[in-house]
C-alpha positions as CSV (number, residue, x, y, z in Angstrom):
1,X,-11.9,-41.2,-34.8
2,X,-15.6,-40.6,-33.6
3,X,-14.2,-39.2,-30.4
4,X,-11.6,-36.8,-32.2
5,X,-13.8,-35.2,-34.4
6,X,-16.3,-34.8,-31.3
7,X,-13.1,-33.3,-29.4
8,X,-12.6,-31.1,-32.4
9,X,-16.1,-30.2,-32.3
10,X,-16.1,-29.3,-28.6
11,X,-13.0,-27.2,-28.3
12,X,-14.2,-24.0,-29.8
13,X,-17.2,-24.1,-27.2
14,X,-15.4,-25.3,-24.8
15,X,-12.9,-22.4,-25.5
16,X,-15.9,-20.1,-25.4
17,X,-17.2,-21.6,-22.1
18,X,-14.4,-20.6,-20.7
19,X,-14.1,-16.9,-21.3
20,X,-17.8,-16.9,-20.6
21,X,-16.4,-18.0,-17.2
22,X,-13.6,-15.7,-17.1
23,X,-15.8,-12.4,-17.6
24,X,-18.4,-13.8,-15.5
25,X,-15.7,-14.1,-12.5
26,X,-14.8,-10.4,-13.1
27,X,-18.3,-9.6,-13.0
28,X,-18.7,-11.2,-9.8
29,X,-14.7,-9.9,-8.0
30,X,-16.0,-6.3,-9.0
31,X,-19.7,-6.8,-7.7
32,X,-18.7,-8.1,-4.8
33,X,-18.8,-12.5,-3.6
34,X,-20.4,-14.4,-1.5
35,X,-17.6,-16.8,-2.0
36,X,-16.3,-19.0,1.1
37,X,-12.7,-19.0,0.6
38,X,-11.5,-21.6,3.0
39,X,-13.2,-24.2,0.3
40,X,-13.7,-24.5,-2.9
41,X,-11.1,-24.3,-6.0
42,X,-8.1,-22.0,-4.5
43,X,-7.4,-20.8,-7.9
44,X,-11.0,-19.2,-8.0
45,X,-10.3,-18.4,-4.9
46,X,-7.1,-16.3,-5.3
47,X,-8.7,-14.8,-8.6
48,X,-11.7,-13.4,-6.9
49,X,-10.3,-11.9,-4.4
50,X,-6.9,-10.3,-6.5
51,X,-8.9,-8.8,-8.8
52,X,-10.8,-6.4,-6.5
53,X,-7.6,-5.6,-4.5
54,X,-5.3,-5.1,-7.4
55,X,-7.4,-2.6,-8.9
56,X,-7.9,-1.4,-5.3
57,X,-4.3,-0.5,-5.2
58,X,-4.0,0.6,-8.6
59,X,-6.5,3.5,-7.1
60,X,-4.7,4.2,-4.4
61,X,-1.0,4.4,-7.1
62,X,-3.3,6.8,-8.7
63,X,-3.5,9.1,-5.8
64,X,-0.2,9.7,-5.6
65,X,0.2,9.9,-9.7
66,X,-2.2,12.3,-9.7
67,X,-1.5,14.3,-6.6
68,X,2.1,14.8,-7.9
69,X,1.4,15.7,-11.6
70,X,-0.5,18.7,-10.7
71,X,2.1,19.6,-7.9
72,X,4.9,19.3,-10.7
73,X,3.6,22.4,-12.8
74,X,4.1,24.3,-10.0
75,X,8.0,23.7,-10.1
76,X,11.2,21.5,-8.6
77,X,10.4,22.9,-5.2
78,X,6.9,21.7,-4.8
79,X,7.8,18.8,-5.9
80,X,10.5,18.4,-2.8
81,X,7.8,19.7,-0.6
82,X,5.6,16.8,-1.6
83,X,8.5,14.5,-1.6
84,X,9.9,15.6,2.4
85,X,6.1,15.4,3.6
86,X,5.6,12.4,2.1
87,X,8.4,10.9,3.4
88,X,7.2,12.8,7.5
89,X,3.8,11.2,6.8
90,X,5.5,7.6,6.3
91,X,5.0,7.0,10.3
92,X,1.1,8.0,10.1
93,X,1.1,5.4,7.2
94,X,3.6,2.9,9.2
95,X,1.5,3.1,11.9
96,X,-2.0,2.7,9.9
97,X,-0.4,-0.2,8.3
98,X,0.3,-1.9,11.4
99,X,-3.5,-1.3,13.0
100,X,-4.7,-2.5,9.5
101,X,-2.8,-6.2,9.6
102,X,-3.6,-6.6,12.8
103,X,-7.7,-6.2,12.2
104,X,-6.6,-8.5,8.8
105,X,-5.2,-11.4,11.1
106,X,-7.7,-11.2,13.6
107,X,-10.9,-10.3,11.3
108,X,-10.0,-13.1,9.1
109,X,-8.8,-15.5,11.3
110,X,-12.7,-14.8,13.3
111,X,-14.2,-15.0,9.4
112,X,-12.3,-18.5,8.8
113,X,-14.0,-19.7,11.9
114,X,-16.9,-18.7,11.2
115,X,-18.2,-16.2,13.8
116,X,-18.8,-12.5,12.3
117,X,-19.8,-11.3,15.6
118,X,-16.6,-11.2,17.3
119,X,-15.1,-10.1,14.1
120,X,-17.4,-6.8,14.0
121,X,-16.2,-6.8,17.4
122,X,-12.6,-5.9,16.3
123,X,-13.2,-3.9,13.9
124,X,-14.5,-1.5,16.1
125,X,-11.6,-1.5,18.3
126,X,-9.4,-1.0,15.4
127,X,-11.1,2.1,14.9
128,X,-11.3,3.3,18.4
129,X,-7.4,2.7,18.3
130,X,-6.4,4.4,15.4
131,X,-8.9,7.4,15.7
132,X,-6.6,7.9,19.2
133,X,-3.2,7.5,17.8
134,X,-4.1,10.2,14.5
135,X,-5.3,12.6,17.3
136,X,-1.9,12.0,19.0
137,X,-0.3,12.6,15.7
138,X,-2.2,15.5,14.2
139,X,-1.6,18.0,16.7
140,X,2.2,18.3,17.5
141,X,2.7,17.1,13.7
142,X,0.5,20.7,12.3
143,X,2.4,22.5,14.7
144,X,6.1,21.3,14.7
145,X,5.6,21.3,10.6
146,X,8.1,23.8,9.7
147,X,10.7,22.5,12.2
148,X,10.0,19.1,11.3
149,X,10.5,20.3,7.3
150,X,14.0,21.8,8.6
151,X,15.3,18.9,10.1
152,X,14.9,17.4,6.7
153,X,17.2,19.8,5.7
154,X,14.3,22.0,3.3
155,X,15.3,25.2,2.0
156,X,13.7,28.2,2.9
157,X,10.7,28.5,0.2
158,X,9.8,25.1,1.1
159,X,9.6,25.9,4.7
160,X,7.8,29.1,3.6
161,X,5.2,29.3,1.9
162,X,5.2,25.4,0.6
163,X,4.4,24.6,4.5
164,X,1.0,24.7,4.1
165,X,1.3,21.4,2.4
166,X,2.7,19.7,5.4
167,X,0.6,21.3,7.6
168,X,-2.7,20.3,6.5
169,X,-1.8,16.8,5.9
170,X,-0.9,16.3,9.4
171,X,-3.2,17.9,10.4
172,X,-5.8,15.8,8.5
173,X,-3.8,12.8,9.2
174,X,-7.1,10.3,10.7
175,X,-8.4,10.0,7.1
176,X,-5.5,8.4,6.3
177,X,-5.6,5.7,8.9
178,X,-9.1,5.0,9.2
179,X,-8.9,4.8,5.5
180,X,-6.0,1.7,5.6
181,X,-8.0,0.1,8.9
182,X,-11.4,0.2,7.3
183,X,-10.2,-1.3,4.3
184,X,-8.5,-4.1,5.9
185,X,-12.0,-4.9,7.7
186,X,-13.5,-5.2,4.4
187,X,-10.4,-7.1,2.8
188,X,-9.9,-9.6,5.6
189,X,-13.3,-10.0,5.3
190,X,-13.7,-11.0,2.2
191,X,-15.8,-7.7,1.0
192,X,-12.6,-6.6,-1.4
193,X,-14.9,-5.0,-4.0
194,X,-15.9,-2.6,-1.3
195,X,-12.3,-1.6,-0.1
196,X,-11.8,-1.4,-4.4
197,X,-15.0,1.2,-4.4
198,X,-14.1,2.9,-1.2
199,X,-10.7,4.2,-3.6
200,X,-12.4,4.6,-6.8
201,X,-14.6,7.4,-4.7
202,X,-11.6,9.1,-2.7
203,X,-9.4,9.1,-6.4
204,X,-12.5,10.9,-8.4
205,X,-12.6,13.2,-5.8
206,X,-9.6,14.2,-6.3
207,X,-9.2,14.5,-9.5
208,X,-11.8,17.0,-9.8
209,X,-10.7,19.1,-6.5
210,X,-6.9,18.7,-7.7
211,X,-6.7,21.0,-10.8
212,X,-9.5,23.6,-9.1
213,X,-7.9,24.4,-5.8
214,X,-4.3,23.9,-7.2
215,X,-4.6,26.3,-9.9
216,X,-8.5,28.1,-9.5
217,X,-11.5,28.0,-11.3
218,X,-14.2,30.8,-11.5
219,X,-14.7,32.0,-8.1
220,X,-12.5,29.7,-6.7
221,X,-8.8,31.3,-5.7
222,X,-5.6,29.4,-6.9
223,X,-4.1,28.3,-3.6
224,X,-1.6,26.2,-5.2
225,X,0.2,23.1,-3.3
226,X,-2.4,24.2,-0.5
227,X,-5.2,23.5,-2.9
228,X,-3.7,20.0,-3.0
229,X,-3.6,18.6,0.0
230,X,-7.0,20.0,0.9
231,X,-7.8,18.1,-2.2
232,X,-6.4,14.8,-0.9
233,X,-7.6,15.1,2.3
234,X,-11.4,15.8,0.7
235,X,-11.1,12.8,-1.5
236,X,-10.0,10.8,1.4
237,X,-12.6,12.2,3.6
238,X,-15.8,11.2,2.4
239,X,-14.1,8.1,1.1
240,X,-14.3,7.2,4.8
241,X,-17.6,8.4,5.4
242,X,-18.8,6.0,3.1
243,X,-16.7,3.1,4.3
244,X,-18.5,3.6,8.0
245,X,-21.7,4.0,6.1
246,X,-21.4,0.5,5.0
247,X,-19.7,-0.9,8.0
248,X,-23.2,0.4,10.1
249,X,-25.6,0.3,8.1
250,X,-25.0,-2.5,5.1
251,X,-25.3,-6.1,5.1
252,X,-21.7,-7.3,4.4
253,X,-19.9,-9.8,5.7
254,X,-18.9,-7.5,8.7
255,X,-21.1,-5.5,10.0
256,X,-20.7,-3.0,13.4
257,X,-24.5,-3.1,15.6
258,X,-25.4,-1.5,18.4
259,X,-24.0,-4.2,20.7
260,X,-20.6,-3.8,19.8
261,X,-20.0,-0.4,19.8
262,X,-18.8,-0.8,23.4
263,X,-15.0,-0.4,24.5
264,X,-13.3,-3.1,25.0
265,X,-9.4,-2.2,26.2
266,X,-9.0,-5.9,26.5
267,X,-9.6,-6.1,22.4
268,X,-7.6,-3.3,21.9
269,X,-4.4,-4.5,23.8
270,X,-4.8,-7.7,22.0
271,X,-4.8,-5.7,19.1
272,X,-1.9,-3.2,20.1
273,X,-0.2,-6.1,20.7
274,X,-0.3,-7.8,17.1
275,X,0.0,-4.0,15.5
276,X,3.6,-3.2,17.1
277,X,5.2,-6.2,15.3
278,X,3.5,-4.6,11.5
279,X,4.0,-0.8,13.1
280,X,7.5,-2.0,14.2
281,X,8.2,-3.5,10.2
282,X,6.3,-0.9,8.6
283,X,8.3,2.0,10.8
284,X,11.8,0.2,10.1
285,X,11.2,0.3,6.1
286,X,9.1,3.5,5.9
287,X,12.1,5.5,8.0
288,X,14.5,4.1,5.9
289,X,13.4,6.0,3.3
290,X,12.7,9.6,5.4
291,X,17.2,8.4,6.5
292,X,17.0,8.0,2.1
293,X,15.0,11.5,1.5
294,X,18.1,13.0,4.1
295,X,21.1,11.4,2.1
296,X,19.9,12.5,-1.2
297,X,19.1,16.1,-0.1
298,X,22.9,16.7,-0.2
299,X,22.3,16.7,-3.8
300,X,19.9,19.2,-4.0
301,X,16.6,19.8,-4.9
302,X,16.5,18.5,-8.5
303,X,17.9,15.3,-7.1
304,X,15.2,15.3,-4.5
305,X,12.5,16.0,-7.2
306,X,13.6,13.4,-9.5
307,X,13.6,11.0,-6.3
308,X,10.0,12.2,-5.3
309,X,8.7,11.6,-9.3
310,X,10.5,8.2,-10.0
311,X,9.2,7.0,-6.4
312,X,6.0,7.9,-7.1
313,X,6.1,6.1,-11.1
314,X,7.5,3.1,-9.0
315,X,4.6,3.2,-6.4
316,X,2.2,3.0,-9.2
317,X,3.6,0.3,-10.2
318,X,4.4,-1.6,-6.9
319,X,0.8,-1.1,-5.4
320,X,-1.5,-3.4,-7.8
321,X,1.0,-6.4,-6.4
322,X,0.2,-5.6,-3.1
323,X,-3.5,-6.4,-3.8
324,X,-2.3,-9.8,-5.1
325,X,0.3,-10.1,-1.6
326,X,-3.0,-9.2,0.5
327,X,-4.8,-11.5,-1.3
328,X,-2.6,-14.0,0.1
329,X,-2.7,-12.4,3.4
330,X,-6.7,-13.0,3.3
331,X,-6.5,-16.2,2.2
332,X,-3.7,-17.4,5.0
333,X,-5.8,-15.8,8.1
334,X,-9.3,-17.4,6.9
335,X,-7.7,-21.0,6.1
336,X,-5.9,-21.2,9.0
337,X,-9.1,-20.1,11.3
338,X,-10.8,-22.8,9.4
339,X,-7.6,-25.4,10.5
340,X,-6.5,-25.6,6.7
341,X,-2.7,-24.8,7.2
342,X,-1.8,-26.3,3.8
343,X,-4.2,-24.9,1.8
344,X,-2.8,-21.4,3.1
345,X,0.8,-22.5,1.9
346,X,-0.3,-23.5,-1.3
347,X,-2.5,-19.8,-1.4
348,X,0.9,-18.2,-0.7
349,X,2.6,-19.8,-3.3
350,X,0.7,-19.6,-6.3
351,X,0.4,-15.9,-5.4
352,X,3.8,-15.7,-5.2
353,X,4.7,-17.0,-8.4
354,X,1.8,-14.7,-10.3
355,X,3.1,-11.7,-8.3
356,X,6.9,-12.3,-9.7
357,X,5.4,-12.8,-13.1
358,X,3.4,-9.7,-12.9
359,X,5.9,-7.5,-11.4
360,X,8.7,-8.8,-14.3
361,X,7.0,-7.8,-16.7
362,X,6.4,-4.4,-15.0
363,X,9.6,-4.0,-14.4
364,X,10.9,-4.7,-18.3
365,X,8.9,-1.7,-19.1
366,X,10.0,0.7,-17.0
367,X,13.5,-0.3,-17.4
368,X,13.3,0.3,-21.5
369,X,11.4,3.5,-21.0
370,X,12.2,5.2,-17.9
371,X,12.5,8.9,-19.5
372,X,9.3,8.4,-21.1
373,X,7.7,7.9,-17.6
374,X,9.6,10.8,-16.2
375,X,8.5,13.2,-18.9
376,X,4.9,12.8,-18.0
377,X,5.6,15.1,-14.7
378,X,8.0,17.2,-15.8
379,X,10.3,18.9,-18.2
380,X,13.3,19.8,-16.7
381,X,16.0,17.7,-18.0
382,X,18.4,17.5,-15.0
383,X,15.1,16.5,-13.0
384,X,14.0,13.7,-15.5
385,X,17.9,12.3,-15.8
386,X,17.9,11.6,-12.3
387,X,14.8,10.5,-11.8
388,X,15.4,8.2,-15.1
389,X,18.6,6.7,-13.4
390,X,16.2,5.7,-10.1
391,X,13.6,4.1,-12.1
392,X,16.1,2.0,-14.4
393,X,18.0,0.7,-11.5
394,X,14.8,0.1,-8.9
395,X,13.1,-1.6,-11.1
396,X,15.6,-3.8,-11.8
397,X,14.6,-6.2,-8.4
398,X,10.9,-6.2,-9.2
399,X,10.7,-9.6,-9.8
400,X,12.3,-10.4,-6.4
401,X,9.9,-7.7,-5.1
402,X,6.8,-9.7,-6.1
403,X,8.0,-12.6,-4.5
404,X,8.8,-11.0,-1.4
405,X,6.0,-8.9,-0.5
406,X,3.7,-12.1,-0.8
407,X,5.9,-14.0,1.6
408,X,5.8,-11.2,4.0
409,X,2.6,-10.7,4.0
410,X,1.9,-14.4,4.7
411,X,3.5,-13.9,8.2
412,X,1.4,-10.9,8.6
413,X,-1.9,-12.8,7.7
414,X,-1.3,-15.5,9.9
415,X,-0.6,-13.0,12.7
416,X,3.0,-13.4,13.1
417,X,4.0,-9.8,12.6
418,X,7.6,-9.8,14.7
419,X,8.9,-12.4,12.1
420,X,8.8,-9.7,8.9
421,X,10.2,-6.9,11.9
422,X,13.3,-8.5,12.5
423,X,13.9,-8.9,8.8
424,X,13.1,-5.6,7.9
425,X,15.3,-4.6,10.8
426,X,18.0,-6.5,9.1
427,X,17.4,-6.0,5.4
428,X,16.5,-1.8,5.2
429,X,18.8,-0.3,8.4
430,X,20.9,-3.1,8.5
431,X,22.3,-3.0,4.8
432,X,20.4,-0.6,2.9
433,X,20.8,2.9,4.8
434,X,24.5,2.2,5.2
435,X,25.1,1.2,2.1
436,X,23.3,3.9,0.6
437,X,25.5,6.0,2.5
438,X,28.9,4.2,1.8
439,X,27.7,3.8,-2.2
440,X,26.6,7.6,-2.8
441,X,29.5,9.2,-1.2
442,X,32.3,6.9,-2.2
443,X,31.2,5.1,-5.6
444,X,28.9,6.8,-7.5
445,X,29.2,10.2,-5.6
446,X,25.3,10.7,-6.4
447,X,22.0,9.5,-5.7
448,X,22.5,6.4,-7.9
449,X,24.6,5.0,-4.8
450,X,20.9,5.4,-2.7
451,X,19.2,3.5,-5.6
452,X,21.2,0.6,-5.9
453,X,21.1,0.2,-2.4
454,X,17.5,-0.3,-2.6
455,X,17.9,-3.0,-5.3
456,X,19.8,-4.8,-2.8
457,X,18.4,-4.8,0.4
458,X,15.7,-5.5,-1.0
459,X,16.2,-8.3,-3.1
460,X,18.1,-9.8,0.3
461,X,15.0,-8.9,2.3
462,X,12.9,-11.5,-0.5
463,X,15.6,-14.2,0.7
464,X,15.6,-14.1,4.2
465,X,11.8,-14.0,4.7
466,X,11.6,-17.2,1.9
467,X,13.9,-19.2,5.0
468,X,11.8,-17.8,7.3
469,X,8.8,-18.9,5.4
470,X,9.7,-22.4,4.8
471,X,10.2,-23.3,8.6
472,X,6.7,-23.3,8.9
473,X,6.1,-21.6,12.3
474,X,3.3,-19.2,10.9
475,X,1.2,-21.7,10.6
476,X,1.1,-22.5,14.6
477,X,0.5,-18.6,15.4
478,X,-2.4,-18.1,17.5
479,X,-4.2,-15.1,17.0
């Protein structure tokens, strides 16, 4: 009896402890941890470093929110213009993407081992290398804009005077990429609160610069759409001064010195080399949705528009869970540099399972109230039926969404990126463009055909990479 009533007794502070605990682990995610992830409590583990990179990703949802809100006052045709660049500028973020889990396998991998020297070392040459390949990109890309916008089969106002858009955000393109590489340094690192404050910077920005040079403001000219992407690009901008600020001159867990600001082609092949499997994945899925953009043009611009606003609410809600999957990315490169292959598998699935959870839940919501979402951007009824009918039927595979971007980007943290190529070679041009063609044009004669294609490539994209997964191969990659 003694002991039950001192049980009793206990609970209430023991309850108490334990939210003490909780707030003080936010405290310390948001701050920033000296935490050594290859030890310790994995559930801390996970936890500290999720919580940083979720909200890091909800920043970087609320770029394209935002972006897009503003753009919608100006009509269905800005919205498209948005929609068609942003579906041109998936290769600068394909190919970003791929740089930036490369530098995560190899940074973390060098972190697990222990030596930050020759993991400053290549995170230079990531940024040598993509600085090169957004040069490559920017030039042809700012001036082929209007061709390229045609080929997408844009009207002529979008190719007009709406080109300006495009234009400037190829143009601009390297903030983009060293934006996604830098990050990953500070991710794979460990440093996730950093990558977190690197957005919260680039997304104030530009909320303050959207509504001025979108619609003007005292001396400031309205330059509308223009206004916008000079507003993203700003934002992203000095977002990335800051990141090399604290790359050269802080005291993080990575830091570049004199001494390795040398070029080192060796490095950079090495690194080329991982990148082409996560540009090669990253290309196959993000050019399955420009072939996506081109199907559901046939319908017209309000079908594009609604496309462009319901991807965009779906983003939003998408992103966060990537900050839980590249927790799980961090957590499989620096266990397995430390030779702790299990505790890597057991990192992947408890993210997994929290990710599904998360994402389900998500998904619920949007599903009950996807014309309340719509509404938000825009009026026009045809617009926010179709766009309504997207977000209802996408979010429908969220929770095999969760699940699978965790498992992919296991492979990708333990530096196997041709695994997650092939299956996104099978999974999104394999099944989903052609039966987004066959299901548009012969079932539902609309763009619900292209939605539910979506659902299902990707919910058989979750299953192929969980065999994959459970063969166990990652874990003898050598990076």
């Amino acid at each position: 009896m003694a002991t039950l009533i001192f049980s009793i007794q206990m609970q209430p502070e023991s309850r108490q402890g334990k939210i003490k605990g909780l707030f003080s682990d936010i405290r310390e995610a948001i701050a920033g941890t000296d935490q050594d992830f290859t030890s310790g409590r994995l559930s801390r583990a996970i936890f500290l470093l999720s919580v940083p990179m979720v909200l890091e990703m909800v920043m970087e949802s609320v770029f394209a929110i935002v972006d897009i809100w503003f753009v919608s006052r100006l009509g269905p045709d800005a919205v498209a213009a948005v929609g068609i660049t942003e579906s041109m500028m998936t290769v600068v973020y394909a190919i970003a993407m791929g740089i930036g889990l490369a530098t995560t396998s190899v940074v973390s991998r060098r972190i697990g081992e222990k030596d930050p020297d020759r993991a400053a070392r290549a995170a230079f040459q990531s940024i040598i290398t993509g600085t090169v390949i957004s040069i490559l990109i920017a030039v042809p890309g700012s001036i082929f804009a209007v061709d390229m916008l045609r080929l997408m089969g844009a009207g002529n106002e979008i190719t007009g005077s709406l080109s300006a858009y495009t234009k400037i955000m190829m143009a601009g393109n390297i903030v983009i990429m060293l934006l996604f590489i830098i990050n990953a340094v500070f991710r794979s690192s460990g440093d996730a609160a950093i990558s977190m404050r690197v957005l919260w910077i680039a997304n104030l920005i530009n909320l303050i610069l959207d509504p001025i040079l979108i619609f003007g403001w005292g001396p400031v000219p309205a330059m509308g759409i223009k206004g916008a992407a000079i507003a993203t690009t700003t934002g992203r901008g000095i977002a990335v001064i800051y990141q090399l600020y604290i790359l050269f001159r802080g005291s993080k867990r990575v830091r570049i010195a004199a001494a390795h600001i040398r070029i080192n082609f060796r490095l950079i092949m090495h690194i080329l080399r991982i990148s082409v499997g996560g540009i090669g994945q990253n290309l196959i899925a993000t050019s399955s949705w420009i072939i996506l953009v081109r199907i559901i043009s046939q319908y017209g611009s309000v079908a594009i528009a609604g496309y462009t606003i319901a991807m965009r609410i779906i983003l939003f809600a998408l992103l966060p869970s990537w900050g839980i999957s590249n927790a799980a990315a961090t957590l499989v490169g620096q266990n397995l540099g430390a030779g702790k292959p299990e505790r890597a598998e057991r990192a992947v699935h408890i993210t997994g399972v929290v990710n599904m959870i998360l994402l389900g839940v998500i998904g619920a919501i949007i599903v009950i109230f996807p014309t309340t979402f719509m509404k938000l951007f825009m009026d026009n009824a045809d617009v926010v039926q179709s766009g309504s009918t997207g977000l209802r039927v996408v979010s429908l595979g969220f929770i095999a969404y969760g699940f699978g971007m965790v498992i992919v980007n296991s492979f990708n943290g333990a530096g196997d990126t041709v695994t997650p190529t092939w299956i996104n070679l099978f999974a999104f041009w394999m099944i989903e463009i052609p039966l987004a063609a066959f299901l548009s044009s012969r079932v539902f004669f609309s763009e619900q055909g292209v939605y539910t294609a979506i659902v299902i490539a990707e919910s058989i994209m979750t299953i192929t990479a969980w065999l994959f997964f459970r063969r166990g191969k990652w874990k003898l990659q050598k990076v």
